[in-house]
C-alpha positions as CSV (number, residue, x, y, z in Angstrom):
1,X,17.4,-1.0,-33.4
2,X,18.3,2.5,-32.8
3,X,18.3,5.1,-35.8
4,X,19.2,9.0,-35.0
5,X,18.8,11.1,-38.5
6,X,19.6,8.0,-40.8
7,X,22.5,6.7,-38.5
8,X,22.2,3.5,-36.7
9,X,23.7,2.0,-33.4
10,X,27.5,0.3,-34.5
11,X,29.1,-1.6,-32.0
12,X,33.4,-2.4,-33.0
13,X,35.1,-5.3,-31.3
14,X,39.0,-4.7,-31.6
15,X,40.7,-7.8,-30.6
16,X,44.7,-6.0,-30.0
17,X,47.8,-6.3,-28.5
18,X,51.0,-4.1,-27.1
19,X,54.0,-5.2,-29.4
20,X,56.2,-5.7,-26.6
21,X,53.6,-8.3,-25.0
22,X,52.6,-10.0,-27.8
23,X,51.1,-13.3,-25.8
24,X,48.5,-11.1,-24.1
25,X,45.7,-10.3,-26.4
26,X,43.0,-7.3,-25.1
27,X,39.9,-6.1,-26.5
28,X,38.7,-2.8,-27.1
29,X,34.0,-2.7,-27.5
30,X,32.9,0.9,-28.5
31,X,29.6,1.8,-29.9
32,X,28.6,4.8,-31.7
33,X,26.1,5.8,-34.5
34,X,26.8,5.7,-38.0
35,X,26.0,5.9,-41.1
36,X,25.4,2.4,-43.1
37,X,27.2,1.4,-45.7
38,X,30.0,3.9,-45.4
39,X,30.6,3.6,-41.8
40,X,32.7,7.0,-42.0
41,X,33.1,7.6,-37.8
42,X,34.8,3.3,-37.5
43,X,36.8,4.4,-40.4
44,X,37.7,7.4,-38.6
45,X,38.5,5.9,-35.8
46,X,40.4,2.9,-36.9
47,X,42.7,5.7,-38.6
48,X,43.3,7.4,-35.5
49,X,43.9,4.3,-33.5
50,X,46.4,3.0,-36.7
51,X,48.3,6.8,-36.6
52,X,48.6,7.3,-32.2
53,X,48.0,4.3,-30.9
54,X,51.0,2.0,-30.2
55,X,48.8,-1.7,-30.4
56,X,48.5,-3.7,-32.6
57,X,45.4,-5.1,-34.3
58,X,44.5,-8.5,-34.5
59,X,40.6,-8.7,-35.3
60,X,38.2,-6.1,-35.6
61,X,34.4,-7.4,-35.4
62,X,32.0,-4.7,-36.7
63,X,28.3,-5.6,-36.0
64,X,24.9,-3.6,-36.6
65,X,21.2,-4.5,-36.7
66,X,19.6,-3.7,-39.8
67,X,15.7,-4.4,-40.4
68,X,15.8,-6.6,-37.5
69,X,18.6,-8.9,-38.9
70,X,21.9,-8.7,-37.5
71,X,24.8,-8.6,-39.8
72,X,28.4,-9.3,-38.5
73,X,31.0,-8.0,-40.6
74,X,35.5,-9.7,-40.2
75,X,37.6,-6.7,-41.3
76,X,40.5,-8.4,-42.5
77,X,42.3,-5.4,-43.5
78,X,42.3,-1.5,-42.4
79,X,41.3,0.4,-45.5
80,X,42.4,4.8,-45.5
81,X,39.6,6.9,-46.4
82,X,40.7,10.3,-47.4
């Protein structure tokens, strides 16, 4: 487990796909430190990606190691934090 002032090591799976392919599905793994439970930098990004990207999301899989458990976590839905 890797904590850097209070953060810890987040890896996001985004399962997606172009709109005008929609039988081709890609995925999308980026890791990045932050801060449990209010995971503001996904958030961040998952606005970004819903504002400029032109793909759609099928499956996000966010996954962290916390006191040596693993918890996996199915968004189901992309919430706006302003």
């Amino acid at each position: 487990m890797i904590i850097i002032k209070n953060k810890i090591l987040v890896t996001l799976n985004v399962i997606y796909y172009n709109p005008q392919y929609t039988n081709i599905l890609q995925e999308f793994i980026w890791q990045t430190e932050d801060k449990l439970p209010e995971l503001y930098r996904i958030h961040k990004f998952l606005n970004f990606w819903k504002n400029n990207i032109n793909a759609v999301i099928k499956e996000i899989l966010v996954s962290y190691n916390c006191n040596n458990k693993t918890e996996y976590i199915k968004v189901d839905k992309i919430f706006t934090i302003n």
